[in-house]
C-alpha positions in Angstrom: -38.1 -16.8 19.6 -40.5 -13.9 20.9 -42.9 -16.6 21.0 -41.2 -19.0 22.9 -40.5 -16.0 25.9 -44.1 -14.9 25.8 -45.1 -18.3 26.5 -42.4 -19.1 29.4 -44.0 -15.6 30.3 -47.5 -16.7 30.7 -46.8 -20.3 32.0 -44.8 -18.9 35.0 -47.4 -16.3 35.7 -50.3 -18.8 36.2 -47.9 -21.1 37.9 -47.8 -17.8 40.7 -51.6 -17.2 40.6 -52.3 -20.9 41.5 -49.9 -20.2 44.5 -51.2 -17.1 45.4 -54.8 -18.6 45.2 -53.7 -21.5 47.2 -51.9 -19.7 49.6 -55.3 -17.7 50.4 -57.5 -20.6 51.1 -57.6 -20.6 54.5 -59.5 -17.5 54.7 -63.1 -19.0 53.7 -65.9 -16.5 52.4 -64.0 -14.0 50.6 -63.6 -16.2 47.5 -66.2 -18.0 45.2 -63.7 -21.3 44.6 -65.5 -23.3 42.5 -66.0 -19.8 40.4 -62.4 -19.1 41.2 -60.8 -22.5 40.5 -62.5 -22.6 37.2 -60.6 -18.9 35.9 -57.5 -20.4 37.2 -57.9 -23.5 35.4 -59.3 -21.4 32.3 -56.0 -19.3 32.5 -53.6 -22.1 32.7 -55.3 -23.8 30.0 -54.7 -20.8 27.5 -51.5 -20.0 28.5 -50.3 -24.1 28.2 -52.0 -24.2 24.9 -49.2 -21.5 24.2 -46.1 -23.6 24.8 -47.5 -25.5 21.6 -45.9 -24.6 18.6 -48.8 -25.5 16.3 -51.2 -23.1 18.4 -48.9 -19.5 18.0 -50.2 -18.2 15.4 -54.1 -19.0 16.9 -52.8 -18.0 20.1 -51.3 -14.5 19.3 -54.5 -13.3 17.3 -57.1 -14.2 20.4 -55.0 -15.2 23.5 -55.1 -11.5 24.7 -58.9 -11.7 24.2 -59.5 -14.9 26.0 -57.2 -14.3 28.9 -58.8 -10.6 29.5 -62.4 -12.5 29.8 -60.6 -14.9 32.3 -59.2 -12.1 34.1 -62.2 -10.4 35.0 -64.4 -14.0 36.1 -61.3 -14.0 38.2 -61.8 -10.4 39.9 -65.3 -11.2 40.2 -65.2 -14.5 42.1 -62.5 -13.3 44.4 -63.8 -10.5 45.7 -63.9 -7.7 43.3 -61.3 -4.5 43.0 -61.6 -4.3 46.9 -60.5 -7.8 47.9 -56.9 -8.4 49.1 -56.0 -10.2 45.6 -56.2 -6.7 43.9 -52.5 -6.2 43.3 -53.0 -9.6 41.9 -55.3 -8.2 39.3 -53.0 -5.5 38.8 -50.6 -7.3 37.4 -52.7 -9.4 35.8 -53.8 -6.5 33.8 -49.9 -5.6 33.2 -48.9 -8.8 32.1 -52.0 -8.7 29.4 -50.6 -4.9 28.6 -46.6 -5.9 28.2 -47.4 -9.2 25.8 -50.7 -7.6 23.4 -51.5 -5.2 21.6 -53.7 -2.0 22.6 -57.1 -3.3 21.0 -56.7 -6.1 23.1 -55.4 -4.3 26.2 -58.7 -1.8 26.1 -61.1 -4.9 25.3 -59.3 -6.2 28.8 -60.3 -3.0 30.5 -63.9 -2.8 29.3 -64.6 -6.5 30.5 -63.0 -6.2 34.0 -64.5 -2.4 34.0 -68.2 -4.3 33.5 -67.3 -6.6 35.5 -66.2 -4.7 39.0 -69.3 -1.6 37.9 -71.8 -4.9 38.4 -71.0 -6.6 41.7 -74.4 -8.3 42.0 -74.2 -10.0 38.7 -71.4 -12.1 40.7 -72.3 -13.4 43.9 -70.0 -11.4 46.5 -68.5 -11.9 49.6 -69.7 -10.2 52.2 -67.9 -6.8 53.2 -66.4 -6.7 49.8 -69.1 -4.1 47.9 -68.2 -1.0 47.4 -69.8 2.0 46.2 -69.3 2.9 42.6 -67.1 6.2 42.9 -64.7 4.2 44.4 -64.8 1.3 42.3 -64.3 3.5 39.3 -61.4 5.6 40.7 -59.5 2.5 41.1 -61.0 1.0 37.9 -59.3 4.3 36.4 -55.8 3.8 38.4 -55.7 0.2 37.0 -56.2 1.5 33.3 -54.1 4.2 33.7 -51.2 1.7 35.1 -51.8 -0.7 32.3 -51.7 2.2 29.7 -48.5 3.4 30.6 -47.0 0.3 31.1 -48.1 -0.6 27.7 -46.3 2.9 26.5 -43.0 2.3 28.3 -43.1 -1.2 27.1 -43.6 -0.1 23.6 -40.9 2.1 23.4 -38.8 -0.9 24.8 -39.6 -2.8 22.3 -39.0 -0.2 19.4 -35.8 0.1 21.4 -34.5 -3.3 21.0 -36.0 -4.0 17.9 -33.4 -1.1 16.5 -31.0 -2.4 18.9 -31.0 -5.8 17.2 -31.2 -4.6 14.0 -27.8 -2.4 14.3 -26.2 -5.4 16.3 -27.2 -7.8 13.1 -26.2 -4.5 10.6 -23.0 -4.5 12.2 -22.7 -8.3 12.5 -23.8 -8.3 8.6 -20.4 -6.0 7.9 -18.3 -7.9 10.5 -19.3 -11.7 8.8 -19.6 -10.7 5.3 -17.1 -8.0 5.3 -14.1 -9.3 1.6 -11.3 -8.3 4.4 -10.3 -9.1 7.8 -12.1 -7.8 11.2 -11.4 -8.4 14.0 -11.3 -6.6 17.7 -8.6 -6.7 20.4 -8.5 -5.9 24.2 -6.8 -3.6 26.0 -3.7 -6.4 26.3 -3.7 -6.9 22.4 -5.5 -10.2 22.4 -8.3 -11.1 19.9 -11.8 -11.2 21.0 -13.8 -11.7 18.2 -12.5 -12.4 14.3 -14.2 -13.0 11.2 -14.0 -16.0 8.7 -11.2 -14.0 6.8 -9.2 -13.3 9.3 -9.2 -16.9 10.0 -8.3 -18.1 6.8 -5.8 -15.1 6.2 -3.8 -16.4 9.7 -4.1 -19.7 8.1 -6.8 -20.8 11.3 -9.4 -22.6 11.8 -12.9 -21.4 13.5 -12.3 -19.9 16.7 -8.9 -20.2 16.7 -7.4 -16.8 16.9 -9.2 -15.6 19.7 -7.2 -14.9 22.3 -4.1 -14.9 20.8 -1.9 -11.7 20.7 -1.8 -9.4 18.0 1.9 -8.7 18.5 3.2 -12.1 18.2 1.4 -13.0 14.9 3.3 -9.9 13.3 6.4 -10.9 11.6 9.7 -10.3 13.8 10.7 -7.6 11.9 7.6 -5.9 12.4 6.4 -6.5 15.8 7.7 -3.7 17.5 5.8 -1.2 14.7 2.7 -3.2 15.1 3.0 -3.0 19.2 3.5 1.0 18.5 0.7 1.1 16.1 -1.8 -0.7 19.0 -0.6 1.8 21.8 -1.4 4.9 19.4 -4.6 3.5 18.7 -5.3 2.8 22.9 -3.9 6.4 23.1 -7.3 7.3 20.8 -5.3 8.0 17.6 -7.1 6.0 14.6 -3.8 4.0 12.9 -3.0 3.5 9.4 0.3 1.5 8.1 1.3 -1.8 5.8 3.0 -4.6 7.7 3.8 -8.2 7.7 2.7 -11.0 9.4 3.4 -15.0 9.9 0.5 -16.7 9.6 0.0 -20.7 11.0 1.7 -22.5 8.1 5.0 -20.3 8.7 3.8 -17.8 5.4 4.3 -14.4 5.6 2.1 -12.1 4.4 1.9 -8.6 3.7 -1.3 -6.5 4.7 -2.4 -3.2 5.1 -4.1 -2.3 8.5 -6.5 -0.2 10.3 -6.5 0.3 14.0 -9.8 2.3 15.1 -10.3 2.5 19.5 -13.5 1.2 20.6 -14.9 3.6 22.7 -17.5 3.5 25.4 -18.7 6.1 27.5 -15.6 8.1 26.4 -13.1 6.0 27.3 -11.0 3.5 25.1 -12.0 -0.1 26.1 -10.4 -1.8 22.9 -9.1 -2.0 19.3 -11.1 -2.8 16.3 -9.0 -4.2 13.7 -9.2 -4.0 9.7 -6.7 -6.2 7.7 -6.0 -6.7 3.7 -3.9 -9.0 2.4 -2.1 -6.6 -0.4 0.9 -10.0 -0.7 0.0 -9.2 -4.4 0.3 -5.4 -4.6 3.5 -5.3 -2.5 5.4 -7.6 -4.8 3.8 -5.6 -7.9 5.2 -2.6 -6.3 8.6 -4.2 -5.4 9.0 -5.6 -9.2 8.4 -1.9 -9.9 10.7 -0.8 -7.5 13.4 -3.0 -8.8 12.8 -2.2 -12.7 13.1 1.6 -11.6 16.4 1.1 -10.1 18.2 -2.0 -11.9 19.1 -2.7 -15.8 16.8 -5.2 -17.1 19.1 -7.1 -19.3 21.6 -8.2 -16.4 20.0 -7.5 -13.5 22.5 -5.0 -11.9 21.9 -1.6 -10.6 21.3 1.0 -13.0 22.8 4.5 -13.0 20.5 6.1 -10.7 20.9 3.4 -8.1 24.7 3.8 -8.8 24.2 7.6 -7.8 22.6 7.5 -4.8 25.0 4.3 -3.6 27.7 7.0 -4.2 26.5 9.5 -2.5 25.9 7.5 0.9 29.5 5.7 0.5 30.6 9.2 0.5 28.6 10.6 3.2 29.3 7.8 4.9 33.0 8.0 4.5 32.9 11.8 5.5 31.3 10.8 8.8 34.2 7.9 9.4 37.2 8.7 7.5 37.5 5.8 6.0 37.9 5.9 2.1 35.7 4.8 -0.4 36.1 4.1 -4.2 34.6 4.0 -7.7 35.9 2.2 -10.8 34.5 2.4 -14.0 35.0 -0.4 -16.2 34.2 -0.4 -20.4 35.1 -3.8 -22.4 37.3 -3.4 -25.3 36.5 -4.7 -28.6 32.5 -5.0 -27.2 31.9 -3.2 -30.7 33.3 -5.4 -33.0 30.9 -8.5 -31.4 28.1 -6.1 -32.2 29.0 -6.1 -35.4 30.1 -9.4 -36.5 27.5 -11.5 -34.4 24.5 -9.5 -33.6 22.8 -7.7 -30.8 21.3 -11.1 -29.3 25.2 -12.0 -29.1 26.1 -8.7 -27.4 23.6 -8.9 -25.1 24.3 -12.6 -24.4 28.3 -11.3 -23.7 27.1 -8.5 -21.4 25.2 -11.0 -19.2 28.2 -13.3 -18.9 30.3 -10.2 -18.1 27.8 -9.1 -15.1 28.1 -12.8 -14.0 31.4 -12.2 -13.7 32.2 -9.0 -12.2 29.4 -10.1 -9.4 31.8 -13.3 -8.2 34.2 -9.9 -7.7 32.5 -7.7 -5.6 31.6 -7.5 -1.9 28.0 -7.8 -0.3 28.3 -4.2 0.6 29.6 -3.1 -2.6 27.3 -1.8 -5.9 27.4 -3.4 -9.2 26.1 -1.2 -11.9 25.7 -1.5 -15.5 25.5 2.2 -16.6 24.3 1.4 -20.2 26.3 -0.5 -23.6 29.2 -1.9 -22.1 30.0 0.6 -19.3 30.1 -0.4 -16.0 30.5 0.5 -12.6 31.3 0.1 -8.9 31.0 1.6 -5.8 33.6 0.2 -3.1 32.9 1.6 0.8 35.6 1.1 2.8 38.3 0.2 -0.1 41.5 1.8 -0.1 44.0 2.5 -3.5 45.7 -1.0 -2.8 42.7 -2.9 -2.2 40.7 -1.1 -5.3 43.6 -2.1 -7.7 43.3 -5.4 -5.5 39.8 -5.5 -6.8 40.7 -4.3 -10.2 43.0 -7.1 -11.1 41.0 -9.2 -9.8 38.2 -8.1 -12.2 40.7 -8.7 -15.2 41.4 -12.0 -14.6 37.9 -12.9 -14.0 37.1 -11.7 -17.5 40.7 -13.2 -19.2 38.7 -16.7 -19.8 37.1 -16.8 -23.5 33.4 -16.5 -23.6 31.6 -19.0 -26.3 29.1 -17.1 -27.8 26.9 -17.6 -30.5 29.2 -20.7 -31.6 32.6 -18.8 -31.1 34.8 -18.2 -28.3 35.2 -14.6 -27.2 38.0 -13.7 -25.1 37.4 -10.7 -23.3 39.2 -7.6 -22.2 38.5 -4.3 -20.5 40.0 -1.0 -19.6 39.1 0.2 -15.7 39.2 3.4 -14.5 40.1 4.1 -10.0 39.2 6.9 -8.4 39.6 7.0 -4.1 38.3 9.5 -2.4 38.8 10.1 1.3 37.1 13.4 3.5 37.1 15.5 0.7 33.4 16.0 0.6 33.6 15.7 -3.6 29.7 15.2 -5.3 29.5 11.3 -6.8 28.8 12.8 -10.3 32.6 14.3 -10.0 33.8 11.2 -8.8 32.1 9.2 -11.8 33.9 11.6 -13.7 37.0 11.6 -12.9 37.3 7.1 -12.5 35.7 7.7 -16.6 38.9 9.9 -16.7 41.4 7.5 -15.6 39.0 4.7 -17.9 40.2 6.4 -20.6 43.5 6.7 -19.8 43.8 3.3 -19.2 42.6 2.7 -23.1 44.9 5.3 -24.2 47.5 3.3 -22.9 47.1 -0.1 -24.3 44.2 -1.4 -22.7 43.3 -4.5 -20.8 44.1 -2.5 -17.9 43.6 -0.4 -14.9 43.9 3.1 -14.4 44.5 5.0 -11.0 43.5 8.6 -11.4 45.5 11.8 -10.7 45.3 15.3 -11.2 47.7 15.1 -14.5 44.5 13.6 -16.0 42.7 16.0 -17.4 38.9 16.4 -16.8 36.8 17.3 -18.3 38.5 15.3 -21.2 40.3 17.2 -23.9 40.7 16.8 -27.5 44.6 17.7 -28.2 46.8 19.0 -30.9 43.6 20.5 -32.1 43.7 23.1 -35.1 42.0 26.5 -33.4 40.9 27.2 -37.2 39.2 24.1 -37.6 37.2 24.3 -34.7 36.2 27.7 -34.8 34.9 27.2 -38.9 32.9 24.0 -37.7 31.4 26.4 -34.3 30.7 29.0 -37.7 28.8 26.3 -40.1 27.3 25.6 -37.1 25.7 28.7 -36.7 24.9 29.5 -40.0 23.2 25.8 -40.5 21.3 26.7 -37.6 19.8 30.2 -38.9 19.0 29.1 -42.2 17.1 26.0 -40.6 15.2 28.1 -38.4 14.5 30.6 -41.3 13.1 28.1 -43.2 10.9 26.1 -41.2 8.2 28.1 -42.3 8.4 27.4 -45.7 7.4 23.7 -45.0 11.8 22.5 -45.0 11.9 18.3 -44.2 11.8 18.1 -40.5 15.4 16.7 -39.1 16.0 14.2 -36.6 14.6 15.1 -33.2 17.7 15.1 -31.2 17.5 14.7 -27.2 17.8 16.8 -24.7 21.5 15.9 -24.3 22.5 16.6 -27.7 21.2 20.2 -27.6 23.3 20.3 -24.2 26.5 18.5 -26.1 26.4 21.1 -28.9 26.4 24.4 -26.6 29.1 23.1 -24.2 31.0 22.3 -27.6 30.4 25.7 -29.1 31.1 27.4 -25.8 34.4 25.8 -25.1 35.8 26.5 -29.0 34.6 30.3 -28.1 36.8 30.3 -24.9 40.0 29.1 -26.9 42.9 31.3 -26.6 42.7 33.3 -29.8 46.5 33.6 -30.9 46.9 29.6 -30.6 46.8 28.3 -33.8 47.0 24.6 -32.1 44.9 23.9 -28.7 43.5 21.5 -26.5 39.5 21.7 -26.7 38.0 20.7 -23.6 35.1 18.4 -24.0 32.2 17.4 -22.7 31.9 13.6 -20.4 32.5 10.8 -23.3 28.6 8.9 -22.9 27.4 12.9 -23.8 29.8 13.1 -27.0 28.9 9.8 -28.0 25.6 10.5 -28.0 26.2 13.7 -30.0 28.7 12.2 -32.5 26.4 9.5 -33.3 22.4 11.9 -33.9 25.5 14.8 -35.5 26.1 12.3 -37.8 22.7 11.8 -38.7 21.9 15.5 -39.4 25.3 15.9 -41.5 23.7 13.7 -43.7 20.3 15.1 -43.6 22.0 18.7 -44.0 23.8 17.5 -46.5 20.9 15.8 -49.1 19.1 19.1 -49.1 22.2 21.1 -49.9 23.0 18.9 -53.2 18.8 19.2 -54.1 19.0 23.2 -53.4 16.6 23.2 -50.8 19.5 24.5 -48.1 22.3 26.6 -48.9 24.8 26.8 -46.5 27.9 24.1 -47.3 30.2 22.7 -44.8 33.8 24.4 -45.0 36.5 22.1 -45.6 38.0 22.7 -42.5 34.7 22.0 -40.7 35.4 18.8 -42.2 38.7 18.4 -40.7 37.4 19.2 -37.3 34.8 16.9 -37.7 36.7 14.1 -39.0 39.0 14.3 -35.8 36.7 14.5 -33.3 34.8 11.9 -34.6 38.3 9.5 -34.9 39.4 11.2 -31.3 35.7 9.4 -29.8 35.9 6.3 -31.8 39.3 5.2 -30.5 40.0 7.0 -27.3 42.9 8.8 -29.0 43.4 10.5 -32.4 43.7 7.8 -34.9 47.1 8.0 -36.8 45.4 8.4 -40.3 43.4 11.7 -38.7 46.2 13.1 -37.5 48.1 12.7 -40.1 45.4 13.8 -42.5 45.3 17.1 -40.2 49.0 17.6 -40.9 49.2 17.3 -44.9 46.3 19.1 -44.9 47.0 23.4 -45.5 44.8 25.4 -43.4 42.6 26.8 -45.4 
């Protein structure tokens, strides 16, 4: 390409010294034509043999050589340094010092130098000698010129030489970059986009330029992404995730970068870097969902459940209207458990969740809070339309289930709670619809319980011997010190009970320690049921564990028969909702001891 210029270059200058030459032939004895004519011709002839691709490579070693001879025949046969074509030769000489190099620019100066220093060696015209001070001074302005000309031009030339090579840098990230680039005007509309972008729009070559930023975004989105490109016009650098519609109707999540183009400090466009992160979004929604949702059936899971509450309540706070939460546990869920297998319990709850779903409202929450517990939060629902709901739920559920082979029918006890401006936390409201849940079992089941202060919550365990409890709260404690002052004599390690089974135990141990001392029968408050159950079932556990290292000797301390009594109730009392007959009557026949 430099070639091709350079050679445009030359051809056009010899085109203007043929003109200038024949402009000046009316002025007879100042120029030597036949002399003259032949350095023209010379010149043209080198500089046409440039245009010829073959002859570059010939013509860039010794074209500068050649045409500096051919420069100085031509000052000698028109006059000299002092003849009226000098400004001619002037830029003769700065043409030779812009398109060689400086070897070849001083051999030019030497040959026209010896040249001009012997005028009689060329026949002359007359009136054009001139004495050799002068000759030399402007023999030294020419080379000067030429020399800084060559200097300036030089530096030009590094110039754009580092020029191009940060344009094709910068064209090298722009074409090759994995992600999308692109850059926007002041109005928002593309001006230039890679081949990703292209294919990330769904495009073909060319295509997106012009078009507007804003309306590619997805509809949801395009007042963010109109924000985003006025903070980056502002000067701000912008960072954020959006969506956006690409040719084929897809939409696609990316994650962008807005950076302002700036030129001579002021913002005269957007630069643009997009990623298509479709993949990682869903990845992070799946993860999202499994946080947040039970993965058995689908349906919210207790901490979802939570925070539904709590904005059905704030929400109901702010309005005044009421909002409720039933709580819902299928009877007889055990028993299938039992009888058919885990893979037919599960199969059950599924069914169940399909069912409670054709009963709920697109603004209310479905949660399964774990077994067979479940759970809904109701904006907006008053007592009537709760128990509405409520009986609605039972006779969804009355049809038999076939599962595993067999029909099911199913059953469940449901528990209502309303709340209305009270400003109550969601964790007491859970509480209290578990309440009524278990009231509603208590009192035949297969039904629905509305709750009310006569409930009593925390749940109680009643007609409760105060000796009982107090020598199980007393094994307790002495199991526990003799474990701990055993440990380092290498005792069998227990089970590893949860955190909420530590936290069962002491509310257990602190509410037999707060029971009025002179009754010899009491209600026992107790913890929420899901914590007793938990603690019932790994207590069970370590009775037996206890209980092997007292018959081998290793442990000491027995259980007290009353301990046992206690025990036995409580664990009757969480089983069935309600002292079994056979406990209490146990309990009864039983002397204290």
């Amino acid at each position: 390409m430099v070639d091709r210029e350079r050679s445009r270059s030359r051809l056009l200058l010899a085109a203007f010294v043929v003109v200038v030459l024949t402009l000046a032939l009316p002025q007879p004895g100042q120029v030597h034509w036949p002399a003259a004519l032949l350095a023209v011709a010379a010149i043209a002839a080198t500089w046409t043999a440039s245009l010829v691709p073959a002859l570059w490579p010939a013509m860039n070693r010794v074209g500068g050589v050649v045409t500096a001879v051919e420069i100085a025949a031509l000052v000698a046969a028109t006059g000299g340094p002092r003849s009226p074509y000098s400004v001619l030769y002037g830029m003769l000489l700065l043409y030779t010092a812009v398109f060689y190099g400086t070897r070849r620019l001083l051999l030019t100066g030497v040959v026209v130098a010896a040249a001009a220093a012997a005028p009689h060696a060329w026949p002359a015209a007359p009136g054009t000698e001139a004495e050799g001070t002068e000759l030399l001074i402007r023999l030294a302005v020419w080379a000067g010129t030429c020399a800084v000309a060559h200097g300036l031009v030089t530096q030009l030339r590094r110039r754009t030489r580092q020029l191009r090579e940060q344009e094709q840098r910068y064209r090298s990230l722009f074409d090759h970059n994995p992600n999308a680039v692109y850059s926007m005007d002041t109005e928002g509309r593309f001006t230039s986009a890679n081949a990703v972008a292209h294919r990330l729009m769904g495009a073909g070559p060319g295509e997106l330029i012009g078009d507007s930023v804003v309306k590619l975004a997805a509809p949801d989105d395009a007042a963010e992404t109109a924000r985003r490109f006025a903070a980056a016009l502002d000067g701000h650098p912008q960072n954020y995730w959006t969506s956006v519609v690409d040719r084929q109707g897809r939409r696609v999540e990316v994650s962008v970068s807005n950076l302002p183009i700036m030129v001579d400090g002021r913002v005269v466009g957007v630069y643009g870097i997009a990623k298509d992160i479709s993949e990682l979004k869903a990845l992070q929604d799946t993860l999202a969902h499994q946080a947040l949702h039970d993965p058995l059936t689908g349906l919210a899971n207790r901490t979802l459940l939570a925070d539904h509450a709590e904005l059905a309540i704030a929400d109901s706070t702010r309005s005044g209207k009421p909002v409720a939460l039933l709580m819902l546990d299928l009877d007889g869920f055990k028993q299938v458990n039992d009888t058919l297998g885990h893979a037919a319990g599960d199969d059950l709850l599924v069914e169940v969740a399909a069912r409670l779903r054709r009963c709920t409202r697109p603004a209310d929450t479905l949660a399964r809070l774990g077994g067979d517990e479940f759970a809904l939060v109701l904006p907006n629902t008053d007592t009537s339309s709760a128990a509405g709901i409520a009986e609605r739920i039972l006779s969804e559920l009355a049809p038999p289930v076939s599962v595993a082979g067999q029909q099911i029918t199913l059953a469940a006890s449901i528990g209502i709670v309303v709340d209305q401006m009270t400003g109550r936390e969601a964790a007491e409201l859970l509480a209290q619809a578990d309440a009524a849940m278990y009231a509603a079992k208590r009192a035949g089941k297969g039904r629905y319980e509305l709750f009310h202060p006569a409930l009593r919550h925390p749940e109680s365990l009643p007609g409760m011997r105060t000796a009982d409890a107090r020598a199980w709260a007393a094994y307790m404690a002495a199991l526990r010190a003799e474990i701990t002052d055993r440990k380092q004599s290498g005792l069998p390690t227990a089970p590893r009970a949860p955190a909420v089974v530590h936290r069962t135990l002491e509310q257990l141990l602190a509410a037999i320690a707060a029971l009025p001392p002179e009754a010899a029968v009491a209600d026992l408050a107790l913890p929420t049921r899901v914590d007793l159950e938990a603690f019932v079932f790994h207590q069970s556990a370590v009775d037996h564990w206890a209980n092997t290292l007292v018959q081998d000797g290793t442990l000491t301390t027995r259980c007290p028969r009353a301990a046992d009594r206690f025990w036995a109730y409580l664990q009757a009392w969480v089983v069935s909702a309600a002292p079994c007959d056979e406990a209490v009557a146990a309990m009864a026949d039983t002397p204290a001891p």
